[in-house]
DRENVEXZA-500399 format. One record per residue (C-alpha): x, y, z; residue in three letters. Coordinates in steps of 0.25 Angstrom, whole numbers, plus 5000, padded with zeros to 4 digits. Example, Ala and Ser with C-alpha at 12.3 -4.5 7.8 and 13.67 -1.06 7.14 Angstrom:
<rs>
504949825031ala
505549965029ser
</rs>
This chain:
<rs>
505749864955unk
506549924967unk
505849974982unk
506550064991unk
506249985001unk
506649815003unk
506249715014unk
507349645020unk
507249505029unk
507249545042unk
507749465054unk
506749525065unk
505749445070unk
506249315061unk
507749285065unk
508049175074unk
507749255088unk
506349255086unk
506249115082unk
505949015095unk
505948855095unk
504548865100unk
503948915085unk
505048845079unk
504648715085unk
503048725083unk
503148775068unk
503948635068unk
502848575073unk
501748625065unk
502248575050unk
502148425058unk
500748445064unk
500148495051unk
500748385043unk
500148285052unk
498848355051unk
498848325038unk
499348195038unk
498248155047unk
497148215037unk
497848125026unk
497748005034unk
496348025036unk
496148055020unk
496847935018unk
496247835028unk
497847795030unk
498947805040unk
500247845029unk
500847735026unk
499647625026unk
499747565013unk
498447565005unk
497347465002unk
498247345010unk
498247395025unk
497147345033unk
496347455040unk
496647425052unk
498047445049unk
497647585044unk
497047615057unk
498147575066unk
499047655057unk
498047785060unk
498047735074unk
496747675076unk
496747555075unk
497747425082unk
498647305080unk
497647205081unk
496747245070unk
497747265058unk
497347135055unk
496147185047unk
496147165033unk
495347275028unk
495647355016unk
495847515018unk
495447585007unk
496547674999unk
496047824999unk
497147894993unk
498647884994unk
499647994999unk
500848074989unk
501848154997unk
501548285001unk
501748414996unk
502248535007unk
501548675010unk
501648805017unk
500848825029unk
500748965036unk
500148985050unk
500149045062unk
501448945066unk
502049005052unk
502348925040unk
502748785039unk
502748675027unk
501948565028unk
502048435021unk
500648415016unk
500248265011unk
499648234999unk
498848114996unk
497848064984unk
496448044987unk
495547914981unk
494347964976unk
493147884971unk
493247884957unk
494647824960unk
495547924958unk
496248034967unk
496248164972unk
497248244980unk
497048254995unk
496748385001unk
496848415015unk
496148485024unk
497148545034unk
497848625023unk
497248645012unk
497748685000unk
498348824997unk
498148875011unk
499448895016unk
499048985029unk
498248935041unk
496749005044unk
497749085057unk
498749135049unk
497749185040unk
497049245051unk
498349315057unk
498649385042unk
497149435042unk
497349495056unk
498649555055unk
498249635041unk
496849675048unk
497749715061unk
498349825052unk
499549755045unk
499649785028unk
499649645020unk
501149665021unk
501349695035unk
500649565038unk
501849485034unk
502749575040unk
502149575055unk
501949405052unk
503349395046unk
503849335060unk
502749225061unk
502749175045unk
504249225040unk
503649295029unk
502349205024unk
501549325024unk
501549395013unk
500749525009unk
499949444998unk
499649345010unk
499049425018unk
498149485008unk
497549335003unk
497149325018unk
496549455018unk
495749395008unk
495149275015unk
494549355023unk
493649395011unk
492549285012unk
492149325027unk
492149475022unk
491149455010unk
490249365022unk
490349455031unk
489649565022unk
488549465018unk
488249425032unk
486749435038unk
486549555048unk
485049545050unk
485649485066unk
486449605068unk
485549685078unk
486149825074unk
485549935081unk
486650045076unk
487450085063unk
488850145063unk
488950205047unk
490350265041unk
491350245031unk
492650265031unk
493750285020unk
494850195015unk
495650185004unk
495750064993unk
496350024981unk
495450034970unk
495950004955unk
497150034962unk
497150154965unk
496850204982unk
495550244983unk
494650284995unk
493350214998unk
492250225009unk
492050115016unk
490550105021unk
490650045037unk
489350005045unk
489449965060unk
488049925067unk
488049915083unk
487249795089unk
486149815099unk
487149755108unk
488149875106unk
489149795096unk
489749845085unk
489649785072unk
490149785058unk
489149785049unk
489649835035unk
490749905029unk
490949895013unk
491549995002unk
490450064995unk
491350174988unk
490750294997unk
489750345007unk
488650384997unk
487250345002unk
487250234990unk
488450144997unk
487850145011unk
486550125006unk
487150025000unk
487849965011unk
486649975020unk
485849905011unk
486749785013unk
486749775026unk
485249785028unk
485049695016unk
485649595027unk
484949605037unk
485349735045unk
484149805051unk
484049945054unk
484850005064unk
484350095076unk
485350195073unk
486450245063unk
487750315065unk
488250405053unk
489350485048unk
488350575043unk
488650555029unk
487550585021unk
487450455012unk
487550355023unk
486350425030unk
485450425018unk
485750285016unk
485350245031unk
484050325029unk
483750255017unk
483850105022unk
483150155035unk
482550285034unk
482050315049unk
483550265054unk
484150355067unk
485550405059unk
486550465071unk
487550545063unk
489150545069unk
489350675080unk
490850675074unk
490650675060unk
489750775062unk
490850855071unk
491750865060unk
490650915052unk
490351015059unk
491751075061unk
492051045047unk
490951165045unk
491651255054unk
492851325055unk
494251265062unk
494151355074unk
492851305076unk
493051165076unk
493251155093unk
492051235096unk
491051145087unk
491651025094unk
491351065106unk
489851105104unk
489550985096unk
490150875105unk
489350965117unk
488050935108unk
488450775103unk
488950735118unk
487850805127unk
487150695137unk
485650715132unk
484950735122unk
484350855125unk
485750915126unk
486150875113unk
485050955108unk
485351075115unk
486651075112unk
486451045097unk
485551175097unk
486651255105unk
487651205095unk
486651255081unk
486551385088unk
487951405090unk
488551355078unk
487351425067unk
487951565073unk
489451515073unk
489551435061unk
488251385054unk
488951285047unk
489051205057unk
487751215063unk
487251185050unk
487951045049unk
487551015063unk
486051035061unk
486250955047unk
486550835055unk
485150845061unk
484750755071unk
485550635068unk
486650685073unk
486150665087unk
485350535086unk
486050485096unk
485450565105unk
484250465103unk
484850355108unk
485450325124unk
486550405129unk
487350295131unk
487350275116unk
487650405112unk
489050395113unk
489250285102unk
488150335093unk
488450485091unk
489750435082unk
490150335071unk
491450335079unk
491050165082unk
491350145065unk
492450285065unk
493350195073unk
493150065063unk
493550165053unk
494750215062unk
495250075065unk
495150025048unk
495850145046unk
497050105055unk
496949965050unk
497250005036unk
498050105037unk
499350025034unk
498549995018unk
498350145013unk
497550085002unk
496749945004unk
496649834992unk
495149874990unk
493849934996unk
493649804998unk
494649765006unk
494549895015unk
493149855018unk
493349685023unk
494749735030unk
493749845038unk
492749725040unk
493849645044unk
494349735055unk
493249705064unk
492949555059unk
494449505063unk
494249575076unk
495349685073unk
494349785077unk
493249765087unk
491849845091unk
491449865103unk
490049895108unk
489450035105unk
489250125119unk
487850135125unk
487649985119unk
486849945131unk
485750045126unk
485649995113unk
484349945113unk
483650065116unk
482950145104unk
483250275098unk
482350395106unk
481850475098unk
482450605093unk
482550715100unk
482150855094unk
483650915088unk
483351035080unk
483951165084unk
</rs>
């Protein structure tokens, strides 16, 4: 098989003038230390300096040999115990943030109690790992920083001359499984959640590989104390009421109580699915998904004019003016282009629950922007992998974002105010 494309060996970065004696000489260094480290768990296993002989050196002469004992008592004519006996050693491959060295591992034979022997397994390095828990750590961080599986080994090429291969990357990734699975099990019923932030968001997977878009299902709950949290994002293979029922089943199942207030898309599954789990819960639908609705009803030309009206109605100071301005903006737009009023009036009152709640907390509840720009930032993260290796994938590399520190919330606006309690609502109709 031929490739119109070949990777050559370059120079850069890894010829002779971007070497120094100072890396030369502590990567030197580091084979010695970890083999005495090794060394020095041995001796303990064995009870024995290296070359005290077995069964006919007193102990004494065994602790001076280890250091801790003197002169004067090696006249002592105890017996030490033989508890195994050493056989060479056999050398491995050790990566870490120093880069690759060999190491001379010792072996030696363990005594057991029914008299014969067992092979002696250390602890420093155990068996098949051939990269430290930091190295391990730096792959992760570098894929979830927005490098491919193959790009990683090309960006680390300087630091481990090639070790890290595609394949490499991907088993790493993997690891990273167990906390995922525990992280979707973990108890919430300590999570004081006043708020939920609802949406999905689009992606593209391998699925009997073939690329294939999936929904994935994302919900962000805001603490009394203004913080943002992640609290659930999974693959349900759509938005239908079913899947968030579903999803919202789970989280209440452990633990999560009801919320004070939820922000939507305005999709009419996740709605009926919140009203089902808590049926007299305050919904706040999104100001700008409800924009583009409404200019998706009217013609092109018209699209600046109803901007302007509406965003005079959403962004008014009070309350009261919202209301007059919501009636202005019916009158007008039933003569101009009732389709347009129509969707406005369909939206009802909960497109202006926030209105209920402290000005200073209108700003961040009017929108699901708090979750859009979760969705903006996964986006750019994956946008070197067109397709992902499974739904998933896409959904723990999402999690994984935020857990690794990659992305960070902030506190909503207006969190001082959280405490205070939903007014009641205010008479919207036309």
């Amino acid at each position: 098989m031929t490739t119109d494309t070949a990777i050559e060996d370059s120079g850069l970065l890894l010829g002779e003038g971007w070497r120094d004696r100072i890396e030369a000489g502590v990567r030197g260094r580091i084979r010695g230390f970890i083999e005495e480290i090794l060394e020095g768990e041995l001796r303990h296993a064995l009870g024995r300096e290296r070359y005290v002989r077995l069964k006919t050196t007193s102990r004494a002469a065994v602790e001076r040999s280890e250091g801790l004992g003197d002169e004067e008592a090696a006249s002592g004519v105890s017996v030490v115990p033989a508890k195994g006996h050493r056989h060479g050693n056999r050398e491995r491959e050790l990566m870490g943030t120093f880069g690759t060295v060999t190491i001379a591992v010792p072996r030696a034979r363990l005594d057991t109690a029914d008299g014969k022997t067992t092979e002696w397994q250390n602890k420093t390095l155990p068996a098949y790992r051939r990269r430290t828990k930091e190295i391990e750590a730096l792959i992760a961080g570098s894929y979830l920083a927005g490098c491919n599986t193959r790009r990683v080994g090309r960006a680390l090429v300087a630091l481990f001359r090639g070790a890290v291969s595609k394949d490499t990357v991907s088993r790493v990734w993997r690891k990273i499984k167990a906390d995922w699975d525990s992280w979707n099990k973990r108890d919430l019923s300590s999570e004081d959640v006043v708020r939920l932030i609802l949406d999905g968001t689009v992606v593209r997977v391998r699925l009997d590989r073939k690329a294939t878009s999936i929904s994935l299902l994302v919900v962000l709950g805001i603490r009394r104390d203004g913080q943002k949290v992640l609290l659930a994002v999974k693959n349900m293979g759509g938005e239908s009421e079913a899947a968030w029922r579903t999803l919202l089943d789970d989280l209440a199942k452990r633990g999560l109580k009801k919320p004070e207030l939820a922000i939507v898309d305005g999709a009419p599954g996740l709605e009926k699915a919140l009203v089902a789990l808590w049926s007299d819960l305050p919904i706040q639908r999104c100001t700008v998904h409800k924009l583009r609705n409404l200019v998706a009803h009217a013609p092109k030309k018209l699209a600046d004019e109803i901007a302007a009206d509406y965003s005079d109605m959403i962004y008014a100071k009070t309350a009261k003016e919202v209301e007059a301005r919501r009636k202005a903006f019916i009158r007008k737009w039933r003569v101009k282009c009732e389709a347009v009023a129509t969707s406005l009036e369909e939206a009802g009152d909960r497109l202006f629950t926030f209105t209920r709640l402290p000005p200073e907390q209108w700003k961040s509840a009017r929108t699901t922007n708090a979750i859009e720009r979760l969705h903006e930032e996964f986006k750019r993260r994956i946008k070197t992998q067109t397709v992902l290796p499974s739904a998933e994938t896409a959904a723990m590399l999402f999690w994984a974002l935020l857990a690794s520190g990659q992305i960070t919330l902030r506190k909503v606006d207006g969190w001082q105010t959280l405490d205070g309690h939903l007014a009641q609502p205010i008479d919207l109709a036309a």
